[in-house]
N, C-alpha and C positions, 0 to 999 in steps of 0.2 A: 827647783826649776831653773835655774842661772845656771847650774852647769851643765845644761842639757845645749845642745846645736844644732840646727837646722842643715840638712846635709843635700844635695842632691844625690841618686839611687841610681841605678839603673842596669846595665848591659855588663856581662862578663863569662859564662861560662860557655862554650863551646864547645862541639863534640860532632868526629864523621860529618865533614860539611857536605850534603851533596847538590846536587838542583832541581829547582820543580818552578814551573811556571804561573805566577798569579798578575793576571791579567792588568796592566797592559806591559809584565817588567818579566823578566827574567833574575832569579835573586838564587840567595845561598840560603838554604834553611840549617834551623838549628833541632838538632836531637837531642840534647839533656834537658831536663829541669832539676833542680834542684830544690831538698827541704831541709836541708844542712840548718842547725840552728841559729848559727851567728847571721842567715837571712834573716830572721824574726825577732833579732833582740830590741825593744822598744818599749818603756816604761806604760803603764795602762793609765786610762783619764784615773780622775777621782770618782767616786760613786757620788752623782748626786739625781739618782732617782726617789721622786718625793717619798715621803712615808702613807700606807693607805694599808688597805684589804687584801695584803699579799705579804707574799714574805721572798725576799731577796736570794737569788742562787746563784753558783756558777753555771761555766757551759755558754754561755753567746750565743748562739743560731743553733748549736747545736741540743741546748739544754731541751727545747720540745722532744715531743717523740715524734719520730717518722723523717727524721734530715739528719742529713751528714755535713761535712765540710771540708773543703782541705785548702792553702794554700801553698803555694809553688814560687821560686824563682826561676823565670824564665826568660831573662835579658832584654823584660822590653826597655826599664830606663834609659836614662842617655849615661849613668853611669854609677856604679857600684855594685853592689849585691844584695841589695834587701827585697823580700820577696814582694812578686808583681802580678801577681794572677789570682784570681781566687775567684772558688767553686761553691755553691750552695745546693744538694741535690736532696727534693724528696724523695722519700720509698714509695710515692705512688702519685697518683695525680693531685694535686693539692691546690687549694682554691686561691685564685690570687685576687689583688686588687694593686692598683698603681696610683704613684701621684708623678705627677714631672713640671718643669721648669713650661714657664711662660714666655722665656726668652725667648724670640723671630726667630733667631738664628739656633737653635737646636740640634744636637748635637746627634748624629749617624744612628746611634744606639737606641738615644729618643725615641727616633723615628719609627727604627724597628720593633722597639718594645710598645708604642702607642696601635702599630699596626698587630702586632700578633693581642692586644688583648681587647681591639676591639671585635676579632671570631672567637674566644677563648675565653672560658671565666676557670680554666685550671692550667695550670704547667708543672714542668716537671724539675726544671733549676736554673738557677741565675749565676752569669758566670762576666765577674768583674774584671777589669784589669788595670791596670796602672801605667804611666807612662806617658801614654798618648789619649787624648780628649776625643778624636775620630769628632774633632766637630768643626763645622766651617773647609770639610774636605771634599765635599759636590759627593758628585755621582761614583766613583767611585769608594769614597769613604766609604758609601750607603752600602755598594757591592762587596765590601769587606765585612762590614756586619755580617750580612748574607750567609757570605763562605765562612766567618766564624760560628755562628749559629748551627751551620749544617754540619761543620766536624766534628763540635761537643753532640753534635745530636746523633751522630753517627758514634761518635764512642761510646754512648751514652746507651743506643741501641732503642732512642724515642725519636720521635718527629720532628722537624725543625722547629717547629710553633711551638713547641712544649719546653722553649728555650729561649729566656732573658738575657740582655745582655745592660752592662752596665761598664761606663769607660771614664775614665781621668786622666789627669796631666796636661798636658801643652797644647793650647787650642791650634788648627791652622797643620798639622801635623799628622801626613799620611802613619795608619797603623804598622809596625814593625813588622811586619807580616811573615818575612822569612826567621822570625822567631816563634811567632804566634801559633803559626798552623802547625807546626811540628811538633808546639809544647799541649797542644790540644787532647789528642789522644790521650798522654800519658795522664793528665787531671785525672781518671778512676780511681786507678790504683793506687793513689793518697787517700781518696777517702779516708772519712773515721767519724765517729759519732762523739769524741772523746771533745775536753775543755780544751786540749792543747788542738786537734784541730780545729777548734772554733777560733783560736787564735792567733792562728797563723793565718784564716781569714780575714780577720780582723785586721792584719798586719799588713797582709798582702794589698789590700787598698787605700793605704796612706800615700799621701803625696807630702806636702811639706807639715803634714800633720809628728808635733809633737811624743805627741803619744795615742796609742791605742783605742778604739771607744765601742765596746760591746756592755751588755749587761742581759740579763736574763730576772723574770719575777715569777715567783708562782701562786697562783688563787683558787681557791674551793668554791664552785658552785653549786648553787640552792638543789641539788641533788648528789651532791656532797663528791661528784664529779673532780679531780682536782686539774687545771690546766695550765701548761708553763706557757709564758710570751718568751719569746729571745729575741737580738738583734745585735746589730752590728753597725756603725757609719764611717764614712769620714769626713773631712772637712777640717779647714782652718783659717782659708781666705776665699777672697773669690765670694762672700756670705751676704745674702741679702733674702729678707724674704719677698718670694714672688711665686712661692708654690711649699719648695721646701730644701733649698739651696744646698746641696750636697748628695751623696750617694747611701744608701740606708737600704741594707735585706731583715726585715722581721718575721721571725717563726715561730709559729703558733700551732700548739696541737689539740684544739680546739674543733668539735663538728659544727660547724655553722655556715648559713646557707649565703650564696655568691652575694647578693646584696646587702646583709646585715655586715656582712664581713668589709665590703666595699665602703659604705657607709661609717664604718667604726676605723678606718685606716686615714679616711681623710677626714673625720674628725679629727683626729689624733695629730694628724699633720700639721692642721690651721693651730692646733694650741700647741704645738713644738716647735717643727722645723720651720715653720713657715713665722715662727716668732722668735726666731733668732737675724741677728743681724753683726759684720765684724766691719766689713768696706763700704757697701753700700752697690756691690755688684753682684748682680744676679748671675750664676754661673749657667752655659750653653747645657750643660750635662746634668741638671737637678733631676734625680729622680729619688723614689722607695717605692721600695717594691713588698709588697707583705703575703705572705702567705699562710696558707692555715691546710695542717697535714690531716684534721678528724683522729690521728692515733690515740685522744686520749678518752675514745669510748663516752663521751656526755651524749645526754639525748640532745640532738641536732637544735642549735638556736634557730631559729628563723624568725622569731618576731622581736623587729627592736626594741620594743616598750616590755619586755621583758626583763624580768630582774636579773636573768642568767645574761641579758646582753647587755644590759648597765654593767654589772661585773666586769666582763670583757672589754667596754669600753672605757670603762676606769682600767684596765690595767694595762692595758694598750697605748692609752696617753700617756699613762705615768712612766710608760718604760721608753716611748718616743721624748719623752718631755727629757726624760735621765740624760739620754744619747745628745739630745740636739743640746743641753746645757753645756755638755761636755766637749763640743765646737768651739760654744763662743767664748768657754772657760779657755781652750788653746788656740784662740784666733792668734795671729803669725805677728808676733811680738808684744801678745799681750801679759801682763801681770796680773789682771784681774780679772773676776766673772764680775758684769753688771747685772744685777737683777731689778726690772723694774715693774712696778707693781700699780694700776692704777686703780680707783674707784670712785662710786660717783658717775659714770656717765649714763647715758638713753640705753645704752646695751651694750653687753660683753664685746660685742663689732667694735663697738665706736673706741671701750676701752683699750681693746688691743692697740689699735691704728695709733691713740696717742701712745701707748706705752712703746711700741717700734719707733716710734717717731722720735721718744727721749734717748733710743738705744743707739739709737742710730745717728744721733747727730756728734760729727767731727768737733766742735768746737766742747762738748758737754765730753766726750772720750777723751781728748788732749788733755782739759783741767783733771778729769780722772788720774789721768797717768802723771799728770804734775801734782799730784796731792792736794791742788786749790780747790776747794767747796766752795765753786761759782754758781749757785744754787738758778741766780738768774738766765744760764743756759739751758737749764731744764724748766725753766717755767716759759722760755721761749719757744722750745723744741716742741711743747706740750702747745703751743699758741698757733704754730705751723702745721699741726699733723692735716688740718683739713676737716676735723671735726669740732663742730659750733659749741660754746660753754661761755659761759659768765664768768669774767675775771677775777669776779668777787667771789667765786668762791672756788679759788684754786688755791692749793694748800701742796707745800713738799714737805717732805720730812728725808734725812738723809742718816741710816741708821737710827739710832733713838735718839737724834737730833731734830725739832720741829724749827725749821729755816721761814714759813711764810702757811700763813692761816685765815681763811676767808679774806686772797686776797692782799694780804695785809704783810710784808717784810717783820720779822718776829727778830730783837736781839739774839744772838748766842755766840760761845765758844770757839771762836773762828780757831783759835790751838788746839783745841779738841775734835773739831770737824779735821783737819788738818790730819792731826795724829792717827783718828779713828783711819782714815785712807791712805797714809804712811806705811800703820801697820796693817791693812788687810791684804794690800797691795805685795807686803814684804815674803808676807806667805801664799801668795797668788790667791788669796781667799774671795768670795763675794760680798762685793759690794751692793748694800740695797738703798736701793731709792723709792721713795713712797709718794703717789700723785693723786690728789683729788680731786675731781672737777663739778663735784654739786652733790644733788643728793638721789641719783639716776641709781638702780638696781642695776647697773653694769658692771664686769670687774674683769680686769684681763691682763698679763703679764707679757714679758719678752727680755728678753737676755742677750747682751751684746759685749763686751771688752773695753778698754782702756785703748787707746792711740796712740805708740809708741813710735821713738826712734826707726829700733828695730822693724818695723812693719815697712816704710818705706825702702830701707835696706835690704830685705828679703824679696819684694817686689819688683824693686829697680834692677837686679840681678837675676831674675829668675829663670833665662833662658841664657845665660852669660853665665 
């Protein structure tokens, strides 16, 4: 991990500059894109999609049946070459469901994408881009949406509404438009259904993201049915939960009907993305988008309390739960995954809210990153979340380390606790911390990073 670098990306190939007017400018458009490979060279997260009733595959968004993928360089960064754009298109109308960010200020694509799917419970592709955030840019950010939507949808030879859009990079910052609208069209004719175009998707939506983060799982349902999940996200900073803080396409080729489907995506959400945390800032542009193509011939779910939509909803979480670990595993100068684990509360709600609350707090990531087992920061962070427990019986454990039990500060190994976060650290491995707060049937996790140097350094520079 130490000889990897954090780079900024962005704008370089150019080709027959001619001109076309997009309101209210007159600009120079761009005709190449680019899938030259040294666009996509970028190491992949680690797998860490739990273990369950499925078995792990390649492929990324592609691995369902019924989607393709492709990604492109098409010069929107502000500089380099790695690819910027990326496409997700079913073979037919496919059922979606969405979650988005709760942030006031909401970002252009947000808006577009909350408006097409509250007429629409199908579309036809989601089409990302890098670069620029389109958020915080008024009235016309919105009217670029608009004109982007309507080109892929015109290449595409479907309706505007049957097109998501999904944007990142630099808040405050009009869309590159005189590269955008020209590199639109040419998106078809990359397609592929192949693992490498699933990963050039993959690639093409990174921002200051370390590495890569797709993963695919597949499960056999009680009619022996069998059905793949895939996805794709990014994310590294900017992480907070407040919905599901980052950008996320999951594909599923699964028949099941617009509300089980709806229901089993923001399930999945509240236990992944939305329990991840790196900064403590909610980003303008959180969205996932999920869709389900039916290619894989099962008889249609439709009732949730069914054992074929437990399946699904176990494998849906488990493969959001992989994606959004492998966030806070590359949050933007970190060394470590935090895993925090609570039990003991009034309900899995209350548990979560403390378990973000220990993820999240600066002072308990800092001694992370300094190797101190200040165990007292997390039994404070767990005292702040807002949810009521008796002091007496709150208990950590840090590793197979018991720090404090009914309550009660426990002797131990402070060179050991030490070591044990030395070396998880050294291999960017996870870190687990264990919280009890009584004897409540609640349990609920969240995963957040260490607080480094580096993170204010990447930050303080980032449009500079």
């Amino acid at each position: 991990m130490q000889s990897l670098q954090r780079v900024a990306h962005g704008r370089g190939l150019v080709a027959r500059p001619t001109t076309r007017t997009v309101a209210p400018r007159t600009v120079t458009v761009q005709r190449a894109v680019s899938t030259d490979a040294e666009s996509f060279v970028i190491p992949a997260a680690p797998d860490l999609i739990p273990d369950g009733a499925w078995a792990k595959v390649e492929g990324g968004v592609c691995a369902a049946k019924g989607f393709k993928a492709t990604g492109v360089y098409a010069g929107l960064r502000a500089s380099g070459r790695k690819g910027d754009l990326a496409l997700v298109v079913a073979d037919a109308p496919a059922t979606v469901a969405g979650t988005f960010t709760q942030n006031v200020m909401c970002a252009a694509p947000v808006l577009y994408c909350k408006d097409v799917l509250s007429r629409r419970k199908t579309v036809r592709a989601v089409m990302t881009n890098a670069g620029q955030a389109n958020a915080a840019t008024g009235t016309q950010g919105y009217e670029d949406s608009v004109a982007c939507a309507q080109a892929l949808a015109a290449a595409l030879g479907v309706e505007a509404d049957d097109v998501l859009l999904q944007s990142t990079g630099v808040i405050g910052r009009r869309m590159k438009m005189e590269s955008f609208l020209p590199a639109i069209p040419q998106l078809p004719a990359s397609l592929g259904a192949s693992t490498a175009d699933a990963h050039r998707a993959a690639v093409a939506i990174t921002t200051t993201d370390l590495v890569s983060k797709e993963a695919a799982l597949r499960v056999t349902l009680s009619s022996g049915a069998v059905v793949t999940v895939g996805g794709m996200c990014k994310g590294s900073g900017m992480i907070h939960p407040n919905m599901a803080t980052m950008l996320g396409v999951v594909t599923c080729d699964a028949a099941v009907s617009s509300d089980v489907w709806t229901g089993i995506v923001k399930r999945a959400s509240v236990a992944s993305f939305n329990s991840i945390t790196v900064d403590g800032d909610t980003s303008t542009n959180d969205c996932v988008i999920g869709l389900a193509s039916g290619a894989a011939g099962n008889p249609p779910i439709t009732d949730p309390a069914s054992q074929d939509a437990q399946l699904l909803d176990a494998a849906v979480t488990a493969l959001m739960q992989g994606l959004a670990k492998s966030i806070a595993w590359d949050g933007e100068g970190a060394t470590c995954l935090l895993e925090i684990e609570v039990t003991g509360a009034a309900s899995d709600a209350d548990a979560r809210v403390i378990a973000r609350s220990v993820a999240g707090s600066s002072l308990a990531k800092s001694a992370f990153f300094g190797h101190d087992p200040n165990w007292g920061r997390i039994a404070a962070a767990a005292g702040y979340s807002g949810i009521i427990f008796d002091q007496a019986d709150l208990g950590v454990r840090l590793g197979a380390m018991t720090l404090m039990r009914d309550g009660q500060p426990l002797p131990f190994d402070k060179a050991a606790a030490n070591k044990y976060l030395k070396d998880t650290c050294a291999v960017h491995g996870t870190v687990q911390v264990f919280v009890t707060v009584g004897k409540g049937p609640g349990r609920g996790m969240a995963w957040g990073c260490d607080l480094s140097y580096d993170y204010v350094k990447i930050n303080a520079e980032y449009t500079t």
